[in-house]
C-alpha positions, 0 to 999 in steps of 0.5 A: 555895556552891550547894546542887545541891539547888536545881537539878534534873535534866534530860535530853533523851533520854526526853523529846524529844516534851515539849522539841518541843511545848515548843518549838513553843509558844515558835515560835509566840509569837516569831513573833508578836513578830517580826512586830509588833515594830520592828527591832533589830540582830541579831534582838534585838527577836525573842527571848523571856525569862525573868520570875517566871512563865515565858517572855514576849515582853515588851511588844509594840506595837499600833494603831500603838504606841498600845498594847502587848500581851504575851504569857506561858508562865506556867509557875507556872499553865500556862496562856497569858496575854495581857495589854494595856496597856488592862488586858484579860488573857485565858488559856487552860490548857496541859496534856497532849494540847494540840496545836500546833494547839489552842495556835495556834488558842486563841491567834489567838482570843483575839488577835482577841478582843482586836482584835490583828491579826497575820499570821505565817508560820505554820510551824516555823523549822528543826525539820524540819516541814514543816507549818502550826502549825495542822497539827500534831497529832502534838506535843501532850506539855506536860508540867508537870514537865518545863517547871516544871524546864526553866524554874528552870534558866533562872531561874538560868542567866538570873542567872549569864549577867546577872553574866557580862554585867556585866564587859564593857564593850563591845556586849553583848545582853540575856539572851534565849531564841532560840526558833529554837534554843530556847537561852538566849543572851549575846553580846559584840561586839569592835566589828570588822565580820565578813568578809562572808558568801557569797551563799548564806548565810541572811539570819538568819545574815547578820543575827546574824554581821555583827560579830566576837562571843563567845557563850555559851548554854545550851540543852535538849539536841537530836540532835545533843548529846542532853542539856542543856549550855552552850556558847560559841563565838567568831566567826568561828573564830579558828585553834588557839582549841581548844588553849585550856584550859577550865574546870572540867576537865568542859568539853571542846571539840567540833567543831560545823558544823567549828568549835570549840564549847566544851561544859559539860554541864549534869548535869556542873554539878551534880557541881561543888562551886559550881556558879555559880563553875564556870560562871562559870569556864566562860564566863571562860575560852572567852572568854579563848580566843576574845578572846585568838586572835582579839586582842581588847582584853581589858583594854580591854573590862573593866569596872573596880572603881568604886572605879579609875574 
């Protein structure tokens, strides 16, 4: 059984100014990872992760590959690490009062320091700011507890999501941090092909809904859902998936973009007696709904004992 005590409390509302700079941070680097980084399907080769020290982009070719470089939100110093391949590791503090625009700079300093050319499309993606990172002055709120509490949760949820992914025998993706959304993510794929979206729809979501999937994340809490909470959702929308029960019983369905969204607020996690068991739960049973209506192989897509192989 879990001890809650393991896991702290979060809470968006009265620290929205701490998640955005937070946030910005992270844009910035997986920016610089999507430009500098081959293609993979469905905006996989973008996405952060977890490690012992915080968030990292993971390795990230240079000089045409000769090279790797990575960058790192060490959350256990606070400071930003770049490291190379070449054994170079260059960092600065992160604090209260950094900018946006002071992370930006520092960090395009030290990459030209260390011969790194990039150029990215230097604003935010879809936060509503209507400015260049090296604009930004009005977020400058990093706050240690507040990512050093954000970050242990991730540890966690990182390691339930890893179990979760190992009973499925399809197409899955890693356990991967989405800064656009600033969410941490697992999908799994039926295998079928998606109905082909309109002509005006965005070319991520094109990318990212070209297949029939499942996903589940866990995400820091926005406007819209102003606390943390994991969710899943099954794509495309299976009609009647919200008539499915979900479990533990403080999971609820919602309606999201007019869509069935399956909700477990973290905070109502942490009242559970086995907090792993019931998220667990959770992600087993919004799976069952979205495979069992959209008429998934269920048994099929499981991955059996070793012992029946």
């Amino acid at each position: 059984m879990e001890k809650l005590l393991n896991l702290p409390k979060l809470n968006y509302k009265g620290n929205e100014d701490k998640k955005m700079t937070l946030h910005l941070f992270l844009q910035v680097m997986g920016k610089i990872r999507l430009k500098m980084t081959p293609r993979k399907n469905h905006w996989w080769y973008v996405t952060l992760y977890v490690n012992t020290q915080g968030l990292t982009t993971g390795s990230i070719p240079y000089h045409s590959g000769l090279d790797k470089f990575s960058l790192t939100l060490n959350v256990i110093e606070h400071k930003l690490d770049v490291t190379t391949s070449k054994g170079e590791h260059e960092s600065f503090p992160l604090h209260e009062g950094l900018t946006i625009a002071d992370f930006y700079t520092k960090l395009n300093s030290i990459m030209q320091q260390l011969k790194i050319s990039v150029s990215i499309l230097d604003v935010p993606y879809d936060l509503g700011i209507d400015k260049a990172f090296k604009e930004i002055t009005e977020y400058h709120h990093y706050d240690k507890e507040y990512t050093r509490n954000f970050w242990r949760s991730l540890v966690w949820v990182d390691d339930v999501f890893t179990e979760f992914s190992g009973r499925f025998y399809g197409k899955t993706c890693p356990v991967h941090l989405y800064w656009h959304s600033m969410d941490l993510a697992v999908t799994r794929f039926s295998g079928k092909e998606a109905p082909p979206m309109g002509a005006d729809a965005r070319l991520s979501d094109k990318d990212a809904y070209s297949h029939e999937c499942i996903s589940f994340g866990f995400w820091a809490g926005d406007e819209n859902v102003t606390e943390p909470a994991f969710y899943s959702y099954t794509y495309p929308a299976p009609k009647g998936i919200d008539q499915e029960k979900l479990s533990p019983s403080s999971s609820e369905w919602v309606n999201s973009n007019g869509s069935p969204m399956a909700i477990l607020k973290y905070n109502s996690l942490l009242e559970e007696a086995d907090p792993r068991k019931a998220l667990l739960d959770f992600m087993e049973s919004a799976y069952q709904a979205g495979a069992k209506r959209a008429h998934w192989d269920i048994e099929k897509l499981k991955v059996p004992e070793l012992d029946k192989l």
